[in-house]
C-alpha positions in Angstrom: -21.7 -13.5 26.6 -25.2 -13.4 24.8 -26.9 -16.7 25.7 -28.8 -17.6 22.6 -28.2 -17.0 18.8 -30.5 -18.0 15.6 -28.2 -17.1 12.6 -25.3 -15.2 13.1 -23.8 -12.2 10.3 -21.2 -10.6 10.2 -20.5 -7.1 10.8 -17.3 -5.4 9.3 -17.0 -2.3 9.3 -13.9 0.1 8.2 -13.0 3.6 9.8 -16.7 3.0 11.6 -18.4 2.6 8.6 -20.1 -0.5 7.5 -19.5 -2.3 4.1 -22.0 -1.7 1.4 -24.5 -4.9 0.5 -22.4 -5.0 -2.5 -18.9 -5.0 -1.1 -20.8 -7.2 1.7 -21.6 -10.0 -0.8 -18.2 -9.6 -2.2 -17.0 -11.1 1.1 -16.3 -15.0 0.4 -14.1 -15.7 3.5 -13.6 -14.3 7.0 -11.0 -16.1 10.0 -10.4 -14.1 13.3 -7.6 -15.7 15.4 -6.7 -14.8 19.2 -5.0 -16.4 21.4 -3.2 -15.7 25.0 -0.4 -13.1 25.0 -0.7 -13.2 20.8 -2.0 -10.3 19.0 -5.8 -10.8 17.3 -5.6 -10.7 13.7 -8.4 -11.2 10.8 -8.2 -11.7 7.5 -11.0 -11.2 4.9 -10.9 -12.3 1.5 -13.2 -10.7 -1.5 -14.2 -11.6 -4.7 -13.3 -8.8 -7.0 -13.6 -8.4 -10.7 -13.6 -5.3 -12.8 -17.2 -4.8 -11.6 -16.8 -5.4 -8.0 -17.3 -2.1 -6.0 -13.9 -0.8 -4.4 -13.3 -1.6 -0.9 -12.7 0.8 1.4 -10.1 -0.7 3.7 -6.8 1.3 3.1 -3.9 0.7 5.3 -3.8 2.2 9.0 -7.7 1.8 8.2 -9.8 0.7 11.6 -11.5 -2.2 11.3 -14.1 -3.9 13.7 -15.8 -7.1 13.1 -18.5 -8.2 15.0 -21.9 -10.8 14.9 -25.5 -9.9 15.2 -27.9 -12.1 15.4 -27.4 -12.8 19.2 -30.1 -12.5 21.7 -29.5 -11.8 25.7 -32.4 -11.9 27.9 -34.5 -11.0 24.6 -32.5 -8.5 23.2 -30.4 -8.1 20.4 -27.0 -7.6 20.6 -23.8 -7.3 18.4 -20.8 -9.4 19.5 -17.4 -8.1 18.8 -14.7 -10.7 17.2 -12.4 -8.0 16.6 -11.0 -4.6 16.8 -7.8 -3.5 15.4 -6.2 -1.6 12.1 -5.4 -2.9 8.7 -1.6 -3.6 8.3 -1.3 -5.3 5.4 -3.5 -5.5 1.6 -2.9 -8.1 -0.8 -3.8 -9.9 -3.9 -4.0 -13.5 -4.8 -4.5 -14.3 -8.3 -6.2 -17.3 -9.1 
């Protein structure tokens, strides 16, 4: 476990690609869960309007979320929240 952080960001990234800056600021929530003898699970919710780049998460999609921003014994280091695949894609309409 890293020992010190400054300001921690998010990492997501889908079939081991990272999100664009612009699908990136389209990202207005994040929540990771674990828990003992549960499965992990994430959920990510976006922003989208007709001019909102498409998101690349399909289903059966791998997805890993981690931090950077982390320092241990000087050196930077990305700390993995989660690692898993997308099961499920929805829509809330506001």
């Amino acid at each position: 476990m890293p020992k010190t952080f400054t300001s921690l960001r998010p990492i997501v990234k889908a079939d081991g690609s990272k999100l664009s800056e612009e699908q990136h600021s389209a990202l207005t929530s994040m929540r990771v869960t674990k828990g003992l003898g549960t499965p992990a699970h994430a959920r990510l919710a976006f922003t989208v309007t007709k001019e909102s780049p498409m998101i690349s998460a399909k289903l059966g999609s791998s997805l890993t979320i981690s931090a950077d921003g982390l320092k241990n014994a000087g050196a930077n280091v990305d700390w993995e929240l989660f690692d898993g695949v997308v099961v499920s894609v929805g829509i809330e309409l506001a």
